[in-house]
C-alpha positions as CSV (number, residue, x, y, z in Angstrom):
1,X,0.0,0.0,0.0
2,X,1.1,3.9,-0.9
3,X,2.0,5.6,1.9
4,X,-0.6,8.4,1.2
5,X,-3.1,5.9,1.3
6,X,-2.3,4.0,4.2
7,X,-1.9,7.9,6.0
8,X,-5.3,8.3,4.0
9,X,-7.0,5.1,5.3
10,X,-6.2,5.6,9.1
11,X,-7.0,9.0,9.6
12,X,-10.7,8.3,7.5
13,X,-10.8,5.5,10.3
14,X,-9.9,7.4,13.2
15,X,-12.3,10.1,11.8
16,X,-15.3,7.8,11.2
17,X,-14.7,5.8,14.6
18,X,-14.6,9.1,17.1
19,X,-17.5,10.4,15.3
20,X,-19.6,7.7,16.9
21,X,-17.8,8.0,20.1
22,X,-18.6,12.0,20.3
23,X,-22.3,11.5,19.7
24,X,-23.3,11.2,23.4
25,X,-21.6,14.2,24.7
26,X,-23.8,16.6,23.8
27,X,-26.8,14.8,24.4
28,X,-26.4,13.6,28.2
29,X,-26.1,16.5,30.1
30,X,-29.3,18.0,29.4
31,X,-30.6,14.6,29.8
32,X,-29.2,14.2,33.7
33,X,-28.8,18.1,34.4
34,X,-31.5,20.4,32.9
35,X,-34.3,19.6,35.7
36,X,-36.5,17.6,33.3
37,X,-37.8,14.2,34.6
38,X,-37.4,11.2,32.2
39,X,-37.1,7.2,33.3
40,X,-33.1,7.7,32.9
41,X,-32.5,10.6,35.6
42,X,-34.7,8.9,38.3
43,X,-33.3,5.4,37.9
44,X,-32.9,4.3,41.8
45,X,-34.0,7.6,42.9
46,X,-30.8,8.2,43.0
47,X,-29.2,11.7,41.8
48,X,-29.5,12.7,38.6
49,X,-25.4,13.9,38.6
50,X,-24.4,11.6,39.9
51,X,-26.4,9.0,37.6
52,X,-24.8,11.6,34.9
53,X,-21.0,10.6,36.2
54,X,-22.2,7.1,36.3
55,X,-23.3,7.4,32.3
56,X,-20.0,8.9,31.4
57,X,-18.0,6.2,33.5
58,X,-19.1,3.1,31.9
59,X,-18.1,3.4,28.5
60,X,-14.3,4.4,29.9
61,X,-14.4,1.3,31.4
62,X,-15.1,-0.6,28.2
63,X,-12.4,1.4,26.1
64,X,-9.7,0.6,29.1
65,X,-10.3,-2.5,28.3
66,X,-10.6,-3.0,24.9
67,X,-7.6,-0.4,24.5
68,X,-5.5,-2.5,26.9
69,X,-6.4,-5.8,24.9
70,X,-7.4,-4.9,21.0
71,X,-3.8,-3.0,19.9
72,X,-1.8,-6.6,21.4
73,X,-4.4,-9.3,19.7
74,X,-3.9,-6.6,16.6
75,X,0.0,-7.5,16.4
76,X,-0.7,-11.3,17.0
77,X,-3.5,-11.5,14.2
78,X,-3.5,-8.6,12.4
79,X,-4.7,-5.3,12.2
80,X,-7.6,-5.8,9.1
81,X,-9.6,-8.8,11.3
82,X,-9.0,-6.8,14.5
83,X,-10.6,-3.3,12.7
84,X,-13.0,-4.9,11.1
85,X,-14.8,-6.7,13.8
86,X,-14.5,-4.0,16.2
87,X,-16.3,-1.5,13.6
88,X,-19.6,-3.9,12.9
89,X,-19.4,-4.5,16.4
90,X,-19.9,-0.9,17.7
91,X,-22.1,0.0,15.1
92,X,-24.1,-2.9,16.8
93,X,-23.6,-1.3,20.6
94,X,-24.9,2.5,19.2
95,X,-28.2,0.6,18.1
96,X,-28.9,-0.9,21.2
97,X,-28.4,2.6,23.0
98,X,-30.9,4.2,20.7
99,X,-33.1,1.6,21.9
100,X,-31.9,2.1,25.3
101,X,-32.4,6.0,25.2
102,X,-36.1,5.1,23.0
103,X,-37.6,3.0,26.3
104,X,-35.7,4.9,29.0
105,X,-33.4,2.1,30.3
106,X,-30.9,3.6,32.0
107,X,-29.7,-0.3,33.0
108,X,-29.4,-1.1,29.1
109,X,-27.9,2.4,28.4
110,X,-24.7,1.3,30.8
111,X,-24.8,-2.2,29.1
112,X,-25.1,-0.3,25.7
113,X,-22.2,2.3,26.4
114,X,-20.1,0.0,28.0
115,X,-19.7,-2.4,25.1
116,X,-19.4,0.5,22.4
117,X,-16.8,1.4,24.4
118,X,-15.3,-2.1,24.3
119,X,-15.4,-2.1,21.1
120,X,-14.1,1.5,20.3
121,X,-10.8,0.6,21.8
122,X,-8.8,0.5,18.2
123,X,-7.5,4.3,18.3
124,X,-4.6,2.1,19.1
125,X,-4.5,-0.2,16.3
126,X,-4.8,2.8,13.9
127,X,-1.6,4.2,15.7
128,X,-0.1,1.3,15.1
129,X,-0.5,1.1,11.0
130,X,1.1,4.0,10.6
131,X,3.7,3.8,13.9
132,X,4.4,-0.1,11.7
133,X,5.1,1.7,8.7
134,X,6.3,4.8,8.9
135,X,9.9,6.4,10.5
136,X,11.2,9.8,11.5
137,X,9.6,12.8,10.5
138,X,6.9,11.5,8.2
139,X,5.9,9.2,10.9
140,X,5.5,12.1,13.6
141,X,3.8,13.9,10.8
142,X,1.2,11.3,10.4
143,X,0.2,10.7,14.2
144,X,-0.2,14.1,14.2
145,X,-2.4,14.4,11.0
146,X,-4.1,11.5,13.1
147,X,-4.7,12.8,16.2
148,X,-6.4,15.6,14.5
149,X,-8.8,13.0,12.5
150,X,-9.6,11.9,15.9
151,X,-10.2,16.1,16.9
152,X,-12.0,16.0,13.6
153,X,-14.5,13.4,14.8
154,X,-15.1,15.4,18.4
155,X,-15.9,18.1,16.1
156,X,-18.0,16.5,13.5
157,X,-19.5,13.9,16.7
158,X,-21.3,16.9,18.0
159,X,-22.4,19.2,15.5
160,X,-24.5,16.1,13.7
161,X,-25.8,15.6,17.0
162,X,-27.0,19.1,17.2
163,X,-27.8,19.4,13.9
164,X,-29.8,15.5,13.8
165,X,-31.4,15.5,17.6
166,X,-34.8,17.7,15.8
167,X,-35.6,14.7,14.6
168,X,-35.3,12.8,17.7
169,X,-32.9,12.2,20.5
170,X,-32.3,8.5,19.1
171,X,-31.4,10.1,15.4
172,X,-27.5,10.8,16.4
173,X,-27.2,6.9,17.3
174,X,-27.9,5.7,13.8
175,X,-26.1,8.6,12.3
176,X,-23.0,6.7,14.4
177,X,-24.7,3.3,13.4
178,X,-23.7,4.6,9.5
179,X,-20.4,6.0,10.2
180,X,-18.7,2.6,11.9
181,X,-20.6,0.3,8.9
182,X,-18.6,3.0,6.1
183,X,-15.8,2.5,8.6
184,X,-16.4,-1.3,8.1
185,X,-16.2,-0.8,4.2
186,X,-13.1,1.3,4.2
187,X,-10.7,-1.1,6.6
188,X,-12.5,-4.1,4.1
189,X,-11.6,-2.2,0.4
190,X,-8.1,-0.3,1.8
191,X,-6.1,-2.8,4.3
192,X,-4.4,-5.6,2.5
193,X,-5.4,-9.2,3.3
194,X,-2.8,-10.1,6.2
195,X,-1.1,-13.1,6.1
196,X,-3.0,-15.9,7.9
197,X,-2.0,-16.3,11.8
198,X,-0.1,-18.9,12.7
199,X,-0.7,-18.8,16.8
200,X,-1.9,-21.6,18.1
201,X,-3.0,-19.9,21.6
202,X,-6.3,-18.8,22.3
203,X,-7.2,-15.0,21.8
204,X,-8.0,-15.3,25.1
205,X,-4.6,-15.9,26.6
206,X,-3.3,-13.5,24.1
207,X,-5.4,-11.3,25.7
208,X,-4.4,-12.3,29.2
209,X,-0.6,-12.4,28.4
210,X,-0.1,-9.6,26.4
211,X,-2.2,-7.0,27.1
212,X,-0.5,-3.4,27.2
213,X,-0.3,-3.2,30.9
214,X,2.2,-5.7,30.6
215,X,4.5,-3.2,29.9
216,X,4.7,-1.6,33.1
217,X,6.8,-3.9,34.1
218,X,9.2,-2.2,32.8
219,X,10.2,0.9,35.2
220,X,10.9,3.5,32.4
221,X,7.3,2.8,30.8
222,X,6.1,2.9,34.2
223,X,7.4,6.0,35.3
224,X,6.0,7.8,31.8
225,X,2.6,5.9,32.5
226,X,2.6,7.9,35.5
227,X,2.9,11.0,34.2
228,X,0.6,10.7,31.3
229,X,-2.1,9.7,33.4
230,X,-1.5,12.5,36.0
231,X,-2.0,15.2,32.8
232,X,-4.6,13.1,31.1
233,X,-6.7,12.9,34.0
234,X,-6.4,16.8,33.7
235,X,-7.4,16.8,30.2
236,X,-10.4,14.4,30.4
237,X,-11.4,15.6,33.8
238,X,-11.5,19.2,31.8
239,X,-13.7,17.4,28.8
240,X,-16.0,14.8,30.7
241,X,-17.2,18.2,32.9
242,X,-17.0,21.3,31.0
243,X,-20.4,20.4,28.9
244,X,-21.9,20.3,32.7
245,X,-20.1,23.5,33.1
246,X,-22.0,24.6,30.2
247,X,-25.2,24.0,31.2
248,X,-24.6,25.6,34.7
249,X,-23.0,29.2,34.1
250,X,-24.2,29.9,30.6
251,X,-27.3,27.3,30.5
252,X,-26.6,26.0,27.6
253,X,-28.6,23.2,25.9
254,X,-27.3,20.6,23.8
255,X,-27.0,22.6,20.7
256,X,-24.9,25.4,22.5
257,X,-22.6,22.6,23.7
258,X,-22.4,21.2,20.4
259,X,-21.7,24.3,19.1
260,X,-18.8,25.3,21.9
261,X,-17.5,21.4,21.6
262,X,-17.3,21.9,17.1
263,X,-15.4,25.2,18.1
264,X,-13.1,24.0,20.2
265,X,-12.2,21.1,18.0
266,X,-11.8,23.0,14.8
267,X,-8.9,24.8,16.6
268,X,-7.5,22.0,17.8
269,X,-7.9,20.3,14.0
270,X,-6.3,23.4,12.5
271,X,-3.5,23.3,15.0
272,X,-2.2,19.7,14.1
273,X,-1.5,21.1,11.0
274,X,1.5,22.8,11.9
275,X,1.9,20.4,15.7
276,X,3.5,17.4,13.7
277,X,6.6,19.7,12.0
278,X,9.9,19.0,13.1
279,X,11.7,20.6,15.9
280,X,15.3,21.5,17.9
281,X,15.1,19.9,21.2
282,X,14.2,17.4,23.6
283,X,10.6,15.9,22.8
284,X,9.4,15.2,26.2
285,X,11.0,19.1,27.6
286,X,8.8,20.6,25.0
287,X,5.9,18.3,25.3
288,X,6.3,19.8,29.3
289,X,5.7,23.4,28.4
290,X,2.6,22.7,26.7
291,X,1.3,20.4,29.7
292,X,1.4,23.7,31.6
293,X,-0.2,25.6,29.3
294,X,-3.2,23.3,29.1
295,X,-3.1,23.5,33.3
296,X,-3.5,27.1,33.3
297,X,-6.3,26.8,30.8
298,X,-8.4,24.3,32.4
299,X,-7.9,26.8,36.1
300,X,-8.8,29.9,33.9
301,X,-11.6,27.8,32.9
302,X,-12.9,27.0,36.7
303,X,-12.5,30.6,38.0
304,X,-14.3,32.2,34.8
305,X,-17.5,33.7,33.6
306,X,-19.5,32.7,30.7
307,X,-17.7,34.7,28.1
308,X,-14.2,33.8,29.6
309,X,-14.9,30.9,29.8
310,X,-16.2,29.3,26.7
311,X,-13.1,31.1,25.1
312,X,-11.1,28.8,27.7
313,X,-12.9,26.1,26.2
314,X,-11.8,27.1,22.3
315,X,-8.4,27.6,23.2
316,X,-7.7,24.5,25.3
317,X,-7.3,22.5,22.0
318,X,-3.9,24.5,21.0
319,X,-1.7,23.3,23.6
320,X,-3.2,19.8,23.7
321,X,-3.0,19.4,20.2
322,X,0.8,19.9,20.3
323,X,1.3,18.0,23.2
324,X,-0.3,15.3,21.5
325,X,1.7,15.5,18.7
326,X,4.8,14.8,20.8
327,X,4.5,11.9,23.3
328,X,2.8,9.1,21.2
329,X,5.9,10.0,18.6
330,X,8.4,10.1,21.4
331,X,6.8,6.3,22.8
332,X,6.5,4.8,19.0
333,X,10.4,6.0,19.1
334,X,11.6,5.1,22.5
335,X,9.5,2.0,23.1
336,X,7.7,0.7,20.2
337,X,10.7,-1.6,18.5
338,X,11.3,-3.6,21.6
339,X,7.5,-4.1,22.6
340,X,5.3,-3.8,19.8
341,X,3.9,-0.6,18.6
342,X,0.1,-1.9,19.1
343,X,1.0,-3.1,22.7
344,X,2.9,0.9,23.0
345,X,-0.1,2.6,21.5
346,X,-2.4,0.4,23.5
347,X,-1.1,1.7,26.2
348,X,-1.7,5.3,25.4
349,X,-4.9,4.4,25.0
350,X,-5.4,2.7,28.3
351,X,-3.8,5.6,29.6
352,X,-6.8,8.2,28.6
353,X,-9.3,5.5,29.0
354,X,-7.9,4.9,33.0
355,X,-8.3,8.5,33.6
356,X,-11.6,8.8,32.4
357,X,-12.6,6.8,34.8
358,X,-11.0,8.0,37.1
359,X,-12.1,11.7,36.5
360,X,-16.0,10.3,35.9
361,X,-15.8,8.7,39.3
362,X,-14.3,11.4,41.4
363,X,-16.3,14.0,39.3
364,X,-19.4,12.7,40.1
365,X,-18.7,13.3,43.7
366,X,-17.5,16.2,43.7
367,X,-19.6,17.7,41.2
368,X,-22.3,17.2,43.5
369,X,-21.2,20.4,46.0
370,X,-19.2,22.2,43.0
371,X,-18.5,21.3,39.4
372,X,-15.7,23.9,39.7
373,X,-13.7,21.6,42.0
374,X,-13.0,18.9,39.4
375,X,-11.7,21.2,36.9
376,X,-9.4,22.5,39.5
377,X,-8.3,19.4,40.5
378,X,-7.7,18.9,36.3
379,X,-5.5,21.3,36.4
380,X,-3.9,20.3,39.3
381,X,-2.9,17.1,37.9
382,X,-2.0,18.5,34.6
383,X,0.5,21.1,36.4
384,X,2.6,18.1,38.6
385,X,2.5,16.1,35.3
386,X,4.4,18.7,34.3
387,X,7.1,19.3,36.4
388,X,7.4,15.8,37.2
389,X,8.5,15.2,33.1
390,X,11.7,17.0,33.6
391,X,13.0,15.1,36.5
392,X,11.6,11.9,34.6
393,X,13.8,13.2,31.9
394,X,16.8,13.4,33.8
395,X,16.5,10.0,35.3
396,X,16.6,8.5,31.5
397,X,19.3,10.4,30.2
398,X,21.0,9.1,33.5
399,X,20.3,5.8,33.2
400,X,21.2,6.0,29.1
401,X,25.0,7.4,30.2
402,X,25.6,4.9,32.7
């Protein structure tokens, strides 16, 4: 395959894949938040924000998984079987949530999200095809042009969800039922047939063995798991509440927020365009500056009005984006040839997916007295992420002389 097209083919996929994933976020708020009763908010009698933390948990939970397990099984069978089942397969969970959301089963909704989520776990195989590949600059430049097909699905995820939900709340479902079967087409007409598998194991003691948390048995992945999930519990702490946020100080409806989300990620799209070009310097030194910058954002965020702060929710993408465009290069780099780049980019992935729950569990608490509190303790996170990287730094370039 040309390398255009394989860059082509994965960013199409991570574009079509996060489209389905974005969907919900505009939708559920209101949902849990806006005072209405429905059969989803009063589940248990319990609260509706914290049934709302609840909602965003589960599906988390199924990409840890899936991300921890789906880049592995994709370097022991092969990145075409792996994409392909997981796309029919989560076009099948955003069905059964349309149902879900049809007869008010907030039960079925967790089953629903939580095996979409399962399923959604191949960012990391797609970071793999081009991590495989792909070397030096051009490599760096195409994880970047693929994180922003992933920004581009946040953006696109939301605005058909405001622009489909007049004609009912189930409509952006089987928009994202569409997207993952096209997605199913693409990996079937673009990916070469792989060579057939000759492992004689089970998938599920592939699974079991080589799953991406493996790797932090190794103390240098360790210690950089540590600090990516210290800023990415910043960043998704930041995302999961800021549509909350949304509805609170400017009382915003799902349109607004779908409106605020496409903004945001247009910037953060139009920033990847220059975020992947090379640079003088240590990777994970610059990477450190822009982890503060996103701290400081996410604070400005939680001490602002409305206007202040749905421009801290535009800007936010910027330093993200070039973050993001550093550290899964750095990894593929540092770490992929000696453990597999769909174990390394699994990992990543079970990185973000770890701290959304995380965030989602500890935000539904403390959302509950102040939805303020979680995006300071975002930015918290984000900041010591930060200045731990440098010492983090110094510890390899130790180790590396002696």
């Amino acid at each position: 395959m040309k390398t255009s097209l394989l860059i082509f083919s994965a960013c199409l996929l991570a574009l079509l894949s996060t489209i389905g994933a974005a969907l919900p976020y505009p939708i559920l708020p209101p949902l849990f938040a806006a005072g209405a009763t429905n059969g989803l908010n009063t589940f248990l009698n319990l609260p509706p924000k914290l049934l709302f933390g609840l909602a965003l948990t589960i599906n988390p939970i199924g990409l840890l998984i899936g991300s921890a397990l789906l880049g592995p099984m994709s370097d022991r069978y092969g990145r075409r079987p792996v994409l392909l089942i997981t796309a029919v397969g989560a076009a099948i969970g955003h069905a059964v949530t349309a149902g879900a959301l049809l007869i008010e089963s907030y039960p079925l909704f967790i089953v629903a999200r939580f095996a979409t989520g399962l399923l959604e776990g191949s960012g990391s195989v797609a970071r793999a095809l081009l991590a495989d590949r792909l070397e030096g600059d051009l490599r760096r430049k195409a994880l970047s042009w693929l994180n922003g097909a992933f920004y581009m699905g946040w953006l696109a995820g939301p605005l058909l969800a405001g622009a489909t939900l007049q004609f009912g709340i189930t409509t952006p479902f089987w928009v994202a039922v569409t997207a993952l079967l096209i997605v199913a087409a693409l990996v079937a007409v673009t990916l070469p047939r792989e060579a057939p598998s000759n492992a004689t194991t089970s998938w599920w003691q592939v699974a079991r063995d080589r799953h991406a948390l493996n790797l932090l048995r190794e103390p240098d992945l360790r210690g950089l798991f540590i600090i990516t999930l210290a800023y990415t519990c910043g960043v998704t702490g930041f995302y999961e509440f800021y549509p909350l946020w949304l509805v609170e100080v400017p009382g915003y409806g799902a349109q607004g927020i779908a409106w605020t989300t496409a903004a945001m990620c247009a910037v953060m799209t139009a920033t990847t365009i220059v975020a992947g070009r090379p640079f003088k310097g240590e990777p994970l030194l610059r990477a450190r500056l822009y982890a503060f910058a996103v701290a400081a954002i996410i604070a400005a965020l939680a001490a602002s009005n409305a206007t202040l702060g749905i421009l801290c929710i535009v800007l936010y993408g910027i330093p993200h984006s070039f973050y993001n465009a550093i550290v899964p290069n750095y990894c593929a780099e540092r770490f992929g040839a000696a453990h597999g780049q769909g174990a390394v980019m699994g990992l990543i992935s079970t990185t973000f997916c770890l701290a959304n729950i995380l965030m989602a569990l500890v935000g539904a608490v403390l959302t509950l007295i102040d939805t303020r509190l979680i995006l300071l303790l975002g930015a918290a996170l984000t900041a010591w992420s930060a200045w731990r990287m440098q010492s983090w730094h110094r510890s390899m370039q130790t180790e590396a002389l002696a």
